[in-house]
Every structure is written in structure tokens, then in C-alpha cells.
C-alpha positions, 0 to 999 in steps of 0.5 A: 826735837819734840817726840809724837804720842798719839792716844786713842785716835779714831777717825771714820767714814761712815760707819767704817772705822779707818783708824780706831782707838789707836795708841802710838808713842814715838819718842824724841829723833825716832823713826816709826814706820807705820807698816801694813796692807791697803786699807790698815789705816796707816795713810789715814794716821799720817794725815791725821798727824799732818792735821790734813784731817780732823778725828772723831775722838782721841788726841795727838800731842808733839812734845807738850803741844796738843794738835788734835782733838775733836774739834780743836785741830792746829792747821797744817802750816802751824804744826812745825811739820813736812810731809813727802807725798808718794807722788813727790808733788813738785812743781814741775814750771820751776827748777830744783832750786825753786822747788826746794825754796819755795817752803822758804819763801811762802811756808809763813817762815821769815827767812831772809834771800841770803839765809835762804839761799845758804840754807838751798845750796847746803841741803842740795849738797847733804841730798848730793843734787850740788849742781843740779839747781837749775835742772827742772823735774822733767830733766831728773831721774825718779830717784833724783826728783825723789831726793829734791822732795826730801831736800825741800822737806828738809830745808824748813827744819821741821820738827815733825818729818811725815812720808807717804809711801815716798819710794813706791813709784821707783823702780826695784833698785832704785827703791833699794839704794834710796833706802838707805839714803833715807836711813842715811839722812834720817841718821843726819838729821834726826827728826822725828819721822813718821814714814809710812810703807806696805812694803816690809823689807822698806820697814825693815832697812829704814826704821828704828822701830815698826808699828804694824797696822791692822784694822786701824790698829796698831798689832804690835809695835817693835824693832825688825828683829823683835817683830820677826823672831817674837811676833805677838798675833797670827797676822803680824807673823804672816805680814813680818816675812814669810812663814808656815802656820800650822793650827794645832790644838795645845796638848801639854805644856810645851807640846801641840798637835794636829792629827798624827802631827806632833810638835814640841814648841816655844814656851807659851800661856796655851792652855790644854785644849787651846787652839794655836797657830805655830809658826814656822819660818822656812829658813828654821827648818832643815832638809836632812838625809837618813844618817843625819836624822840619826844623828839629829838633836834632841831639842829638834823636832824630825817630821817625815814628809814627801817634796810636792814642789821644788822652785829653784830661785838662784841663791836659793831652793824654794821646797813645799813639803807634806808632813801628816797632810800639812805643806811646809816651805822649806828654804834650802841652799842650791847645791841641795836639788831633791825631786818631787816625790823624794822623801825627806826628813825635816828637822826643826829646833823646838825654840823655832816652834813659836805658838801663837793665839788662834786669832 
């Protein structure tokens, strides 16, 4: 199974640059997730990659095949490729069986009706539709036309797997449970796949790495694990779970601080003087009483501030806390219930602290 490099691909519309000089390596039975906002680039990578669109400038290679490059693009029905759209794309006139072989019979692929036919039913069994093969579209639930768009994706053994946002039109369970039938069939198969997504926790459950977009470029690309415990840029900690960002001035090695706010932090190359962003994720910080900020660490910071705002949401409390003129959220366990107007002490360890470069 061949691995996908991408090397300075630029693609404009006008003079907007839609991808700019972006670099992505996915190496051989890798799932990529290409994560970011609307407007990142990561639709536009995928039809580049698909060859459904030619770029400006730089190359994309499968295995030792060059597809891309200006002006010498491999059309999309000789790239060894399969894509699954948002919109599942199926035909609604015939029946999951017809659905799924048409690839079969009119992808340029020489498969004989007693190949094809095996090849149908096995995949139907693999996506659990057996006995679904003479139900139309209209007759299937979203989840179960999502999973005949996968079965007929995978049916022509590509070596390339390419999908667009393919759980969007789902609803909230019904994207979380195909989340993991994707994983599920990923770990199957292991074709190399490229699977595009706004939606972080999506990343995160399907990937075996995540590449975040921004501006057509990837910021950083990781494990779920490296990108929220070690994320490189402001935007990737805003984007990779919720965070609080406190913009500090680097005051000595190891320590930063905004007005009468200071913080021992993470280990960075901040200078002295440097501007920095910290980030801090709720769930690091604690709400602590008074005989327990007595008793508090040494490698913790303790910041005194007063709830503006408590949001009780079932498994957990939502606090916003002021310290020194800066709101924190604070995520708290439910039996803990403090008022607006409480005082509390926070306690955060030093190596939850992370700073960040400014921009």
C-alpha cells in the first residue's frame, strides 16, 4: 500500500491562495485527518489529491507515481483512488447492490459478474448492510446510506481512500457511533486515507495522526495526544480542545507575567521581554478551599480570583474565574457548587503552564 507526500502544493483563486506551499507526508496504511475552520484549505488538498483540481505549483507523489504537477495532472479515474463525498453521492434510481457495484462495472476496471458479484456481497457483509441489497437510498437510514458510500468506496481496492466531511449530515450519535465503524474499517483495510473534518473530537477518535490547517498551511501536524498536550502555535491550542490563553510578557527563564499576575511556566526559548501566549486547560486548573491552598505544592502555582459565572453541565461545572483582571475556565466536578461572587483560590501545576510564541 503506497504512502501519499505532498511537497509545496499551492493552489489559487485569484489572488487568494486556497492552499499555499503545503508539505504533508502520510505514510504507507496511515490515516491523516486534515482538521481546521471553513476556509483552511483542507477541501481544496483533497480535490488536489483526488486530481479533481490542477495546482499552481508544487507536486503530489503516491509511492514513486508523480500525479501532480503544473500542467502534467493524472486524471482522476487513473489515480487508483476513492473518494466519499459529504453528500454520500448515491444513486438514488438503483439499489445498495447497484450502488455499490457500479464502480465495478464502469470504473475502467476489468472485473468479471461472478468476481463482482463476491466482491459486493463480502463488502456488504464487512459494512453489516448483508441483506440490504435490494433496499433503495430512500429506504435506509442516513447511517446506513453513509455506510453503502463506504462499501462502494471500498469494493475497487484503492490504494488511495479520500473523505470529505463524510459524517457531517448525521446526526450527533449517529456521527459518534460511525466514528468508530470508520476507525473500525480503516483498521480492516489499511488503505491509505486521507479524511477531511472541522470537527476535532472526529479527528481525534478516527486518525492515526492530525494535520491542522491554517491558511492553507499545515500548522502542525501530530498524534490527538501530541497536538493537545504540546501544541506548537496559539491557533492549534485554540482549535485542539478548549483552552485559556493568558498573553504574558517572558519576565526570566521559567517564569511570565501580565500586571500583578505572575506565572511559573513550562520550559520554552522565550527571551526576556518576549511576548507569550500561556496556555491553560481547564480541566489543569483546580478550585481549591483555604486549608488546601495551605497545603498546596510547590511545583503549583496558587492565583486568588473571584466566580463570575458558574454553568452546571450534568458530568461536569463550567466555572469562569477572574485573577488579576483575566477570566480562566475552570472545569470542576459537580458535587463542587460555589456561587458567583465566591472567592477561591486556583491552583495550576507549573508543567500545565505551556508558553506559546505570541502569534
Amino acid at each position: 500500500m503506497p504512502g501519499v507526500t505532498i511537497t509545496g502544493l499551492t493552489k489559487r483563486y485569484g489572488d487568494v491562495a486556497a492552499v499555499e506551499a503545503l508539505d504533508l507526508e502520510v505514510a504507507p496504511g496511515e490515516l491523516v485527518a486534515l482538521l481546521g475552520p471553513s476556509g483552511c484549505g483542507k477541501t481544496t488538498t483533497l480535490r488536489l489529491v483526488a486530481g479533481f483540481l490542477q495546482p499552481e505549483a508544487g507536486e503530489i507523489r503516491v509511492g514513486d507515481r508523480c500525479l501532480s504537477s503544473p500542467g502534467a495532472v493524472v486524471p482522476p479515474e487513473r489515480r487508483k483512488m476513492a473518494m466519499i463525498f459529504q453528500s454520500y453521492a448515491l444513486w438514488p434510481h438503483m439499489t445498495v447492490a447497484q450502488n455499490v457495484v457500479y464502480g465495478l462495472r464502469f470504473g475502467g476496471r476489468q472485473v468479471g459478474k461472478t468476481d463482482r458479484d463476491r466482491r459486493v456481497t463480502e463488502i456488504l457483509k464487512v459494512v453489516q448492510l448483508a441483506g440490504f441489497e435490494s433496499r433503495y437510498p430512500g429506504e435506509l437510514s442516513g447511517g446506513q446510506q453513509q455506510r453503502v458510500a463506504v462499501a462502494r468506496a471500498l469494493v475497487v481496492e484503492p490504494e488511495i481512500l479520500l473523505l470529505d466531511e463524510p459524517l457531517s449530515n448525521l446526526d450527533a450519535n449517529l456521527r459518534e457511533e460511525m466514528r468508530f465503524e470508520i476507525r473500525r474499517l480503516h483498521e480492516v483495510f489499511g488503505i491509505t486515507t486521507l479524511y477531511v473534518t472541522h470537527d476535532q473530537a472526529e479527528a481525534m477518535v478516527i486518525s492515526d495522526r492530525i494535520a491542522v490547517l491554517e491558511r492553507g498551511r499545515v500548522a502542525q501536524i501530530g498524534t490527538a495526544e501530541d497536538l493537545f498536550e504540546r501544541p506548537r502555535t496559539r491557533f492549534v491550542a485554540q482549535f485542539i480542545g478548549r483552552t485559556n490563553l493568558v498573553d504574558a510578557i517572558a519576565a526570566e527563564p521559567g517564569v511570565v507575567v501580565r500586571g500583578g499576575l505572575r506565572l511559573r511556566v513550562a520550559p520554552s526559548d522565550a527571551k526576556p521581554g518576549a511576548k507569550v501566549a500561556v496556555s491553560i486547560r481547564p480541566h489543569a486548573i483546580t478550585l481549591l478551599s483555604a486549608d488546601a491552598a495551605r497545603r498546596a505544592s510547590s511545583d503549583e502555582n496558587l492565583m486568588r480570583g473571584i466566580v463570575r459565572r458558574a454553568s452546571y453541565l450534568g458530568d461536569g461545572v463550567d466555572y469562569e474565574v477572574e485573577v488579576d483582571g483575566v477570566i480562566l475556565r475552570v472545569a470542576a466536578v459537580p458535587s463542587l457548587r460555589l456561587a458567583p461572587g465566591t472567592a477561591v483560590t486556583l491552583a495550576v501545576p507549573v508543567d500545565a503552564c505551556l508558553p506559546l510564541p505570541e502569534a
